[in-house]
N, C-alpha and C positions, 0 to 999 in steps of 0.2 A: 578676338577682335580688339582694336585700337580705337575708344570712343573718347569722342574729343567733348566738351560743352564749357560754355564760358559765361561768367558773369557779364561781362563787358558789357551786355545790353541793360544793365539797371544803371542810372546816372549818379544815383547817389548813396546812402546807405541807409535812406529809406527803408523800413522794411514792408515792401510791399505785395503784391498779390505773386508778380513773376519771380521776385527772387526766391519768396516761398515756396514756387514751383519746383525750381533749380533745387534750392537745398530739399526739399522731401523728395526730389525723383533721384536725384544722385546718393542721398543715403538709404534709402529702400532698392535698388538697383544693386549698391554692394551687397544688402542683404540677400535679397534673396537670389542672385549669380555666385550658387554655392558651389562653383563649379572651380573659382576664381581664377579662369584662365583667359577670360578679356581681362582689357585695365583699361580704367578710366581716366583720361586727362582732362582736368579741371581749372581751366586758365584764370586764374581770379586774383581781384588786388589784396593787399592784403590787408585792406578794411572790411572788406565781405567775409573775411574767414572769418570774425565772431559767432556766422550765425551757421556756423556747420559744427557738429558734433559727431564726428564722424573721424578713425583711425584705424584703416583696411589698405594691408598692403597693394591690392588691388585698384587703390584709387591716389592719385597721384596728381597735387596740385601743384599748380605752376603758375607761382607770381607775376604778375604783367604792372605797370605802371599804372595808378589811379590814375591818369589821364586820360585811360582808355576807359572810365565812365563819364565822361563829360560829355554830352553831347556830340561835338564835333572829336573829341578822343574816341568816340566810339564808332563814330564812321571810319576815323582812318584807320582803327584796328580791324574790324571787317572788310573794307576796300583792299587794304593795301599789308596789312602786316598778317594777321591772321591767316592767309592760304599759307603763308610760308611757316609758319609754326606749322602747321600741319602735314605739311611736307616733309617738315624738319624730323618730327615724333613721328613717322612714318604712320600718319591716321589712316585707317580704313572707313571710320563713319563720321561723320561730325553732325552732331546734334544742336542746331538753330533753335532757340527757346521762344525766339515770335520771328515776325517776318518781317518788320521795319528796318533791319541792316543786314541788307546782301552781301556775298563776299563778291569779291571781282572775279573770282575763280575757286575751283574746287580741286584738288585732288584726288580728291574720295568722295565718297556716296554721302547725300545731304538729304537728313530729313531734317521736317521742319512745323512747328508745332504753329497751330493757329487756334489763338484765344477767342478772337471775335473780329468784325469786319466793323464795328462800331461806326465808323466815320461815313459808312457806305449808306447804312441803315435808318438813320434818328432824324429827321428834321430839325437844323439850328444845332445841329452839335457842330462842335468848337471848331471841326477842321474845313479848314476854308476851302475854296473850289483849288485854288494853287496847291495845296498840299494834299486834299484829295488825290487829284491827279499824280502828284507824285509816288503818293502811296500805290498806285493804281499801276503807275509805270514799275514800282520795284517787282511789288506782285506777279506782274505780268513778265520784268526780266528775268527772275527768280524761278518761274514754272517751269522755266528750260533746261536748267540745273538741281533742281529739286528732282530726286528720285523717291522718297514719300513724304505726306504729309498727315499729321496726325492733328486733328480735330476733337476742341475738349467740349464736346454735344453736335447731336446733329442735328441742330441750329445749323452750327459754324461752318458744320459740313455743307450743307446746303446754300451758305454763304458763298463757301468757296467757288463752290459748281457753278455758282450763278454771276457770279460777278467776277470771278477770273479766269471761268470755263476751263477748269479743272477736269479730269474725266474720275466720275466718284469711285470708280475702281483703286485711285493712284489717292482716296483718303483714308484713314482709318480713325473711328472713333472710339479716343482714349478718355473716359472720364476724370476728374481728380476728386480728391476728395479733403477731409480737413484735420487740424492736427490735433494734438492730444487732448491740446488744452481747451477743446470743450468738451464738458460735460458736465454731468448735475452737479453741483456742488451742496451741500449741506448748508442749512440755513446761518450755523453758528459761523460759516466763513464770510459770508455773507452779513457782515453786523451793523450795526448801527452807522460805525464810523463811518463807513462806504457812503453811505445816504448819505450822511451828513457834510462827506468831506464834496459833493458834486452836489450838494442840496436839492436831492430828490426824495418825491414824491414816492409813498406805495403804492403798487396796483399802478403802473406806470405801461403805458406803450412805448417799444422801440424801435427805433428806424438805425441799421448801420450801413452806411454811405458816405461816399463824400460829400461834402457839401455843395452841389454842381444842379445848375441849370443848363439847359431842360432835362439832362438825359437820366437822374436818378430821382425826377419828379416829384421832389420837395411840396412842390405850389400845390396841388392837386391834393394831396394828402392834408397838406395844410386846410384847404376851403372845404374835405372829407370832415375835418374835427371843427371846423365851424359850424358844418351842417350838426353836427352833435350836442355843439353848443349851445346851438339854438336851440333844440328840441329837450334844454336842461339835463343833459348827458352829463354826467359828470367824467372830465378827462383828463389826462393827463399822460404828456408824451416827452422823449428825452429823442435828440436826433446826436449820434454821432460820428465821426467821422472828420478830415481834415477840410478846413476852406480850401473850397477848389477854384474851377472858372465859373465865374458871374453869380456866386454866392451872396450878394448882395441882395438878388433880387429875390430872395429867401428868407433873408434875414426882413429885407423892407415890407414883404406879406404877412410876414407876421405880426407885422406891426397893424398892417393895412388892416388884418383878421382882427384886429386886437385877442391877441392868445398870448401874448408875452408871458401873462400867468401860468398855462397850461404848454406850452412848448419851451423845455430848456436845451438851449443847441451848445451842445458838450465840447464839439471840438475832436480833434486830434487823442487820443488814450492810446497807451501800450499795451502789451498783448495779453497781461495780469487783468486791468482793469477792465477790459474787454470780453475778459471771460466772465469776470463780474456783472459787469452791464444786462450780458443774456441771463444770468440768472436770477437775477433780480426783478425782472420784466414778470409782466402777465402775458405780455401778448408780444410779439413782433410781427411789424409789417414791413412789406419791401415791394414799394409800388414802382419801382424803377421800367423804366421806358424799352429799357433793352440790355441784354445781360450773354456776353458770351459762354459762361456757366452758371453764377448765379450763387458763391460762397455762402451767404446770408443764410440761406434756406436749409441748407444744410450745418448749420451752424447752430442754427435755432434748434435745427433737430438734435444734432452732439449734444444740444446745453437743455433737452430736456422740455422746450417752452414751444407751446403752440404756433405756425406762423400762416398768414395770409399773403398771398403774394398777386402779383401780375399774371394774368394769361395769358401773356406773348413770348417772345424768342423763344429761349431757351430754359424759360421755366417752369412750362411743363411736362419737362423731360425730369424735373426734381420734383414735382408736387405727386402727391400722394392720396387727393384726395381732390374730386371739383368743387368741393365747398370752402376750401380754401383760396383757391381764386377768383380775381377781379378783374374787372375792365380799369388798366389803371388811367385813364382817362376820365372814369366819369365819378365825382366825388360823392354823388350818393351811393353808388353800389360799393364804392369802399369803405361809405359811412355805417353803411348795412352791415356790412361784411363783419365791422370791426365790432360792432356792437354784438352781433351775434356769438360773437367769438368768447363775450366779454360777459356775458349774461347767462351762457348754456355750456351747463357743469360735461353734459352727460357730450354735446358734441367737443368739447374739449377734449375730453378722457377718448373717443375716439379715433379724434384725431394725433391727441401722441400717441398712442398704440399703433399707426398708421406708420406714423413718421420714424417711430424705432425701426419696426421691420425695412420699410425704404431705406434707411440708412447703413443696412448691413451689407447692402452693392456698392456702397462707393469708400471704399479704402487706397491707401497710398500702397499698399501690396499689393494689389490686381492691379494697380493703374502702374508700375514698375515693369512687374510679369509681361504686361503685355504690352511695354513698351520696349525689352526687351528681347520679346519676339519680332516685334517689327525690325531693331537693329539684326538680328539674323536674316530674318526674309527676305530684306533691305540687299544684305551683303550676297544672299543665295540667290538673287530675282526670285524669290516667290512670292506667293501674294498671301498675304495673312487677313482675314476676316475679324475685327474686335468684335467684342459683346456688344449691345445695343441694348439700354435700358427703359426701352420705349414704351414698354406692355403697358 
């Protein structure tokens, strides 16, 4: 087989949750097709190749213009330039890494990965009724020429079914999972300086999110550690992640809380210090509104450290236990929650013993494997059934 996949849908060089995607499915995919007789084409600028570390005769990248991650460079590389590359490399599959830029035609056989329908889902998220609709119409052009699609929870699955009238036969559910760099770390790396140089606290709660209203539910968690406040809780919380849309009104509650003292909002961190953050924590929480997979949770798991999360979308297809989740709507059961988490050695201790075991289904080798079975199935018409780690 001749598998096509391109950066072009990330706009900048960012590194973020999709490009992540791209680089750990394209270098686990060379690994384990020990077979090496597909090749991979990998159309990418060549500001994206920093974060591939990867050199298999099998996989073969082909420079395209940074213009084709600009926004509008990236529509016209899907509309209009993109099928004829494909034409060109004589593709048998081309592999869509989300579903916001359709090509104008295909070739060859199109699967197409769907992260989450976010905009379809959330009350007051960002995307307006005009751009809804838009998104609604690609979707809907795109079901026509999509021969599969592959669903990272089934959440999304069920998304799709529902709001694009999908037939769920024609999904499959691929999990992802996370990279190396988390995991326990030894206290002595973890030193002083760290704390010092972000001037935290120990015995610290952590939230990682962007900083976005309503949909990763800052406010809510915020007036959770007020209720603790008041009941003379002693707290202390670190939120981080990039200013997103309408972060404002996050930063102004916590003024409104008065918690200035007990919430420092960190901001934006690279992927070193990020690892640091989880281990440094006592607790993480991640009370977010809606979640096409839900990174965090499994993160906290990699880094070792207890977490409490939401009981909606798709996060309890990742949790490992019901005493971990919350109504993330209502601030005293996540005040509850947090406390609990924070006071009780012995529910701690089994809840990481919980969360090791859950985290040994979700690696970047099974979620490979069986995405390139789907590229076989894809090209055989047969239907391939993924795992479901729903039990």
């Amino acid at each position: 087989m001749r598998i096509a996949i391109t950066t072009a849908t990330v706009h900048d060089n960012f590194r973020s949750g999709l490009l992540e995607y791209i680089q750990r499915l394209v270098e686990n995919l060379a690994n384990v097709d020990v077979t090496r007789e597909n090749r991979y084409f990998i159309f990418i600028p060549k500001i994206h190749l920093q974060w591939f570390s990867i050199n298999k005769e099998n996989v073969l990248f082909i420079f395209i213009p940074e213009f084709y991650c600009s926004p509008l460079g990236s529509l016209i590389w899907h509309l209009l330039v993109y099928p004829f590359y494909l034409l060109y490399y004589h593709i048998d599959i081309v592999h869509l890494p989300e579903y916001r830029r359709p090509l104008l035609f295909s070739p060859c056989k199109v699967i197409m990965t769907v992260h989450d329908l976010i905009g379809f889902n959330v009350p007051g998220h960002f995307l307006s009724l005009k751009r809804r609709l838009l998104h609604m119409f690609i979707l809907k052009m795109m079901r026509l020429s999509v021969d599969k699609y592959i669903a990272v929870s089934m959440n999304t699955k069920r998304d799709i079914v529902n709001f694009v009238k999908v037939p769920p036969e024609k999904i499959s559910v691929i999990y992802e999972a996370v990279s190396e760099g988390f995991k326990p770390r030894k206290n002595s790396e973890i030193s002083g300086t760290f704390l010092k140089k972000y001037n935290l606290k120990k015995n610290y709660i952590l939230y990682v999110a962007r900083i976005e209203h309503p949909l990763k539910n800052h406010v809510t968690l915020i007036k959770a550690l007020r209720v603790l406040k008041n009941e003379k809780f002693e707290i202390s919380c670190v939120f981080i992640g990039r200013l997103y849309r309408r972060y404002e009104i996050v930063l102004k509650m916590i003024d409104e809380m008065d918690l200035g003292d007990n919430i420092s909002v960190i901001g934006y961190v690279g992927d070193e210090d990020c690892h640091l953050f989880y281990n440094a924590a006592t607790l993480v929480v991640f009370p977010s509104l809606y979640e096409g997979f839900g990174f965090p949770v499994l993160e906290a798991y990699a880094s070792g450290k207890p977490i409490i999360c939401s009981n909606i979308s798709s996060l309890p297809e990742l949790a490992c236990t019901e005493e971990m989740m919350f109504d993330p709507l209502n601030e005293n059961e996540i005040a509850t929650k947090i406390k609990m988490f924070l006071t009780n050695k012995e529910l701690r201790d089994n809840q990481l013993a919980k969360q090791e075991e859950k985290l040994k289904k979700f690696n970047w080798v099974l979620t490979a494997k069986e995405t390139l079975n789907e590229y076989q199935n894809c090209l055989n018409k047969r239907k391939f059934k993924a795992r479901s780690y729903c039990e």
